[in-house]
C-alpha positions as CSV (number, residue, x, y, z in Angstrom):
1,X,-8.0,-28.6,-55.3
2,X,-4.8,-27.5,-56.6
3,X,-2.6,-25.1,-54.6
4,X,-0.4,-22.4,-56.6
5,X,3.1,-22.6,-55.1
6,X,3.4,-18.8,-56.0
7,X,0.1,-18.0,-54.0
8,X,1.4,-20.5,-50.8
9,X,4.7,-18.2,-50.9
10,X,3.3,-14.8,-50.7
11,X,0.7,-16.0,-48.2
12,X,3.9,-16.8,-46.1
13,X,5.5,-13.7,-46.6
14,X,2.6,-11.8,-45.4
15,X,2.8,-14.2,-42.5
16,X,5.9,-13.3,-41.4
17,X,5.7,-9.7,-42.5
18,X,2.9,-9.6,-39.8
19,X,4.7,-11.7,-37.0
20,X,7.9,-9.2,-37.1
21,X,5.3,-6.5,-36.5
22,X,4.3,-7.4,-33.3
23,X,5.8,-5.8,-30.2
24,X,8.6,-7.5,-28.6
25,X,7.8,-8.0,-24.8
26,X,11.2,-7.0,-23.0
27,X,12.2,-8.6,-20.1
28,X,10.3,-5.4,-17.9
29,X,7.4,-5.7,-19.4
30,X,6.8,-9.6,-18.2
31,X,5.5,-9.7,-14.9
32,X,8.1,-9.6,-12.4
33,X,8.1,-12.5,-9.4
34,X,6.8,-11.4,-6.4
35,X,9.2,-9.3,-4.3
36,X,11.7,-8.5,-6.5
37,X,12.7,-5.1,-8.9
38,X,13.2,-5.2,-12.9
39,X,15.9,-3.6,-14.2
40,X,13.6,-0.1,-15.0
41,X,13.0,-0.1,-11.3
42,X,16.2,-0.8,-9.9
43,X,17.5,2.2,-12.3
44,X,14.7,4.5,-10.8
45,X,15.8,3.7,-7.6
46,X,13.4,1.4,-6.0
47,X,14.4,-0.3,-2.7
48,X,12.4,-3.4,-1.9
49,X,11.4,-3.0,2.7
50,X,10.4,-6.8,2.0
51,X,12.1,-9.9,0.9
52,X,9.6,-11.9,0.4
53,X,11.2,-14.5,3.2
54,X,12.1,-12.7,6.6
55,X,10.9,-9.3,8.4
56,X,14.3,-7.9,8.5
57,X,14.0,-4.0,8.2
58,X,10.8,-4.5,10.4
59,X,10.0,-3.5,14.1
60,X,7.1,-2.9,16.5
61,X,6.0,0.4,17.0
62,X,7.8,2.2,20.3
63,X,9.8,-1.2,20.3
64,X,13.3,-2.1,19.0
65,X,11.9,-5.5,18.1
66,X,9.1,-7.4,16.3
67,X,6.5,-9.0,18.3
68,X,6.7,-12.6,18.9
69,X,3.6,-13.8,17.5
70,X,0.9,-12.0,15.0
71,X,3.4,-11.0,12.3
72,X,4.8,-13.4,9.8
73,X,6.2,-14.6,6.8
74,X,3.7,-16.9,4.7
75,X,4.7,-18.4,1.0
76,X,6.3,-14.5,0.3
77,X,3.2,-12.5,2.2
78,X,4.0,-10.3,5.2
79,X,0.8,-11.0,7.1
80,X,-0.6,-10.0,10.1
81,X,-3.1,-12.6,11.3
82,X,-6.5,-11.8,13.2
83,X,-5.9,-11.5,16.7
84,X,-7.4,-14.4,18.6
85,X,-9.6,-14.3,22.1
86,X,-8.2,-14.2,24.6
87,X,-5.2,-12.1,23.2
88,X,-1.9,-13.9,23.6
89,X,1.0,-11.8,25.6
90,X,2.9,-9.8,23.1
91,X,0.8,-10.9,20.0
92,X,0.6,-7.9,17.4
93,X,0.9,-4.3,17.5
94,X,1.7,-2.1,14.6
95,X,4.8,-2.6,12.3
96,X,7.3,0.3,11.6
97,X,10.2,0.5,8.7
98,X,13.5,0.8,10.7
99,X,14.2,3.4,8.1
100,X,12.5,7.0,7.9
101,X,11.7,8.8,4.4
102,X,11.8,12.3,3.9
103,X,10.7,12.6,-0.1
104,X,9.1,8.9,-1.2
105,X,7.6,7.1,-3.5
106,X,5.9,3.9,-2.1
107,X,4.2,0.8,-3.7
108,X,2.4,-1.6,-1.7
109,X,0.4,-4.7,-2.8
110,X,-2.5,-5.7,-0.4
111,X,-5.1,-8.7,0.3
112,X,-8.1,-7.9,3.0
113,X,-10.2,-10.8,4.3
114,X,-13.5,-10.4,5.0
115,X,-14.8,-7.0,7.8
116,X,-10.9,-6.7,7.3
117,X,-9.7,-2.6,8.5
118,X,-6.2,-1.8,8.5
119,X,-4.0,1.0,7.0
120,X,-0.7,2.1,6.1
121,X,0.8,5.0,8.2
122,X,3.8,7.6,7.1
123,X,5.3,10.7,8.4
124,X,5.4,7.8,11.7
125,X,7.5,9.4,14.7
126,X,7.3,7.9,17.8
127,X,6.6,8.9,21.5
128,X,6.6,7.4,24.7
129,X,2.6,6.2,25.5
130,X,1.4,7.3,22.0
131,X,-0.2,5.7,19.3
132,X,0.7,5.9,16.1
133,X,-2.3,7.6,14.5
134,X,-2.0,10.3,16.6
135,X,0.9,11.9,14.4
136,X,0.7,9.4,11.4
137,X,-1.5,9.8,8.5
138,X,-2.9,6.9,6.9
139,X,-4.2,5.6,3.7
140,X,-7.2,3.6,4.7
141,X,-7.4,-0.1,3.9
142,X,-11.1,-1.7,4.9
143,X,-13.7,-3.9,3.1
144,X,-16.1,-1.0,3.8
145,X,-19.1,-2.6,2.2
146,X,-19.1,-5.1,5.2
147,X,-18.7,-2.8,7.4
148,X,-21.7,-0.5,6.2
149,X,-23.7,-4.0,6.2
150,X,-22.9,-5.0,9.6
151,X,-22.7,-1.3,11.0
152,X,-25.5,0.8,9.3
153,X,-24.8,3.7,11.9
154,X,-20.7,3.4,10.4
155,X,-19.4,6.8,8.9
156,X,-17.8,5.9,6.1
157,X,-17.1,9.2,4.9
158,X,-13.2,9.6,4.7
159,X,-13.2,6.0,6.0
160,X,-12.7,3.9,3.0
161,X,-9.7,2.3,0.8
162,X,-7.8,5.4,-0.5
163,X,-9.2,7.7,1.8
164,X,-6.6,9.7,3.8
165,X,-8.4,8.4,7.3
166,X,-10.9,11.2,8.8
167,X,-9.6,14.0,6.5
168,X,-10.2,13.5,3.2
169,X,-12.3,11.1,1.0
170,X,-10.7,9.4,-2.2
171,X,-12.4,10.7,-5.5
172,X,-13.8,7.3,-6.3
173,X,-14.0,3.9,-5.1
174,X,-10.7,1.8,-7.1
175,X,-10.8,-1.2,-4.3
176,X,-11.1,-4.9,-6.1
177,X,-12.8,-7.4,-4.4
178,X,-12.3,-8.9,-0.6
179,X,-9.7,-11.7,-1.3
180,X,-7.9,-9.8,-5.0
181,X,-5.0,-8.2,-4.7
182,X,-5.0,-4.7,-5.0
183,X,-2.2,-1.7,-5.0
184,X,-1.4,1.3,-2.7
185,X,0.8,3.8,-4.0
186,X,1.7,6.9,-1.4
187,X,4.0,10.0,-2.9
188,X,5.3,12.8,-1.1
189,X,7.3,15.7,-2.4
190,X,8.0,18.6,-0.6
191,X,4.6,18.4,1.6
192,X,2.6,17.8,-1.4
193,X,1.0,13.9,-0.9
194,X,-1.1,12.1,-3.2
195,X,-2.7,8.5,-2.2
196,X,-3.2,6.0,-5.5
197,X,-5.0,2.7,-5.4
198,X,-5.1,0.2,-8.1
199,X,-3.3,3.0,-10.9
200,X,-6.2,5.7,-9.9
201,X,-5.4,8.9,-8.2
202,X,-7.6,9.0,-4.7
203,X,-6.2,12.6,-3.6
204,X,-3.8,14.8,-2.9
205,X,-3.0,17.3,-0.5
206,X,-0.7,19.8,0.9
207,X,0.6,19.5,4.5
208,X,-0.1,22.8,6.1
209,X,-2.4,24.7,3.9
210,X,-5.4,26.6,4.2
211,X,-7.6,23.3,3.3
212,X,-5.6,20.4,5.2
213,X,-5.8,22.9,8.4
214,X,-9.3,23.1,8.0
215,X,-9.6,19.5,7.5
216,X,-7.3,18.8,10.8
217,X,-9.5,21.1,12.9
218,X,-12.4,18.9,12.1
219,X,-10.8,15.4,12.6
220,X,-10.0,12.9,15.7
221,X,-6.6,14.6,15.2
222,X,-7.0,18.0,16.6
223,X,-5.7,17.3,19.5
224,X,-2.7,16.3,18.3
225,X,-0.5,19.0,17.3
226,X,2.4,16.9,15.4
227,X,-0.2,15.2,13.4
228,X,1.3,14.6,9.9
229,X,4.2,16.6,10.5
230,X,6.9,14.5,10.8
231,X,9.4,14.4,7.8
232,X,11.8,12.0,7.4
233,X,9.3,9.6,9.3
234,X,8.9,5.8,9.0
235,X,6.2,4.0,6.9
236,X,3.8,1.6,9.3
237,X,1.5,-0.8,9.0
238,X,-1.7,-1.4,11.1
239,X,-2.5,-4.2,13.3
240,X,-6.1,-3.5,13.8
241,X,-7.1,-7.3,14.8
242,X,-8.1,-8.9,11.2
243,X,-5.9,-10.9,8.7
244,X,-4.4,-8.6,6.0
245,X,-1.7,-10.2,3.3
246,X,0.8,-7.6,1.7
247,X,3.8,-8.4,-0.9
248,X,5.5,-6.1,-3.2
249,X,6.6,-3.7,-0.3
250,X,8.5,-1.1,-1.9
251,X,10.1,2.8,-1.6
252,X,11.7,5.0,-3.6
253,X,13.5,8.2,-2.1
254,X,12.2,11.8,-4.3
């Protein structure tokens, strides 16, 4: 079969016509290695609170130092490993920026392992015997289907990934699979919080209105009169005895 030269050219053309009207991928738009900023973010004013390699910028809660065993650096991950029986001396314990945020924007990337439950605290202050949760709010991290399966008797209302723990329930349930990575995103702006998991919007509320009062006065944090009052506070993450992986630990200031 013979081949017009004319008919092989424009097919070319329209080749290349189509090629040059793809979208460019920019150098932000490719995936960024693990623990690092792009450009867009480092304009925006990201700040990583993880290199990827050591814990600096880390300590225990009520503690000027890190624990010596339970928290560690593992091929880039910030992981807190499940506590073994008997407990060690001085294994674990919760983790607390050495910085405090007033107005932030913070991105976290998580892992859970199976029955996993942990969180991420802000608005942290600290006190002398006190725990962190009883003046930190936190976003709830758990593999809550386990749970329910192991634990039929388990309230799981305001208990699960995204949930803002014992006073408000995310909208939907945006948590990938035990053992998949997933995101947490916490905002705050002038009291006004929202919690976002995986790029959907859990909920948002309003420190010291009507509704979160309400909320408060029904919660295991009555009792606690500087419960998620604290701003600038420090961002924390729980030890609550199972493996949890995170990477991508980063804050912007509002």
């Amino acid at each position: 079969m013979k081949i017009n030269f004319f008919t092989l050219l424009i097919t070319a053309l329209l080749l290349a016509s189509c090629q040059s009207n793809q979208p460019t991928e920019t150098a932000d738009q490719v995936a960024a290695p693990a623990n690092t900023l792009t450009e867009a973010e480092k304009t925006e004013g990201w700040k990583l609170l993880f290199d990827g390699t050591t814990l600096t910028g880390w300590r225990g809660y009520n503690r000027p130092d890190l624990p010596k065993l339970g928290w560690s650096v593992q091929n880039g991950e910030l992981v807190i490993a499940a506590t073994p029986k008997p407990k060690p001396e001085d294994f674990g314990g919760d983790l607390i920026t050495n910085d405090k945020f007033g107005n932030f924007d913070f991105s976290v990337d998580f892992m859970l392992t199976d029955s996993a439950n942990s969180g991420i605290f802000y608005f942290v202050t600290e006190e002398k015997d006190s725990a962190i949760w009883h003046n930190a709010p936190e976003f709830q991290l758990i593999d809550y289907e386990t749970w329910a399966k192991m634990d039929p008797t388990f309230n799981m209302d305001m208990h699960r990934a995204g949930d803002n723990y014992d006073m408000e329930a995310s909208a939907g349930r945006y948590m990938k699979p035990v053992g998949e990575w997933n995101t947490a995103r916490i905002t705050h702006n002038n009291g006004k919080v929202e919690h976002w998991l995986n790029g959907a919007k859990c909920l948002e509320y309003q420190v010291g209105s009507a509704k979160w009062k309400e909320q408060l006065a029904k919660s295991k944090f009555k009792g606690y009169p500087q419960y998620g009052l604290t701003t600038p506070g420090n961002v924390g993450l729980q030890d609550h005895e199972h493996e949890v992986r995170f990477r991508n630990v980063k804050i912007r200031n509002l």
